[in-house]
C-alpha positions, 0 to 999 in steps of 0.5 A: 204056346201050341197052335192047332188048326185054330186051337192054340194051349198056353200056360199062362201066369197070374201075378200078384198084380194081376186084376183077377189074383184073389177071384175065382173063376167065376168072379174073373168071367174067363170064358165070357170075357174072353173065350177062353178055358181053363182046364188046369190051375197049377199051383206049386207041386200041385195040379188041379186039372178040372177047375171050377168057377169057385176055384180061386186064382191065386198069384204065382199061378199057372193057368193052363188055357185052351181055345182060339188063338184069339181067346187065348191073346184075350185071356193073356190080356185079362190077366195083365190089364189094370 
């Protein structure tokens, strides 16, 4: 976790429970429900580093997550919350 001057970048995993594996950006509402972005997914040996909102959250993921401290606590919680 990096915290700038109210900008805080984490890297974030999806788990197979998580409640929005098998969505896509769009379906999951990231940026609406919790302000946060999500400027890369990694998935094994790969990284895509300009995610769209068809772009499939898939477990194992890594979501490499920018904006507020705060938005970024809401977007952990998102991905952890049943």
């Amino acid at each position: 976790l990096q915290r700038l001057e109210g900008l805080s970048i984490d890297w974030l995993t999806v788990t197979a429970d998580s409640p929005v594996a098998g969505m896509t950006i769009g379906e999951a509402r990231i940026r609406k429900s919790t302000g946060a972005s999500v400027v890369a997914i990694i998935r094994g040996a790969s990284t895509n580093a300009a995610p769209g909102p068809d772009d499939v959250l898939e477990p194992g993921d890594v979501l490499v997550s920018v904006g507020t401290p705060d938005a970024v606590d809401a977007l952990l919680a998102r991905l952890s919350s049943s």
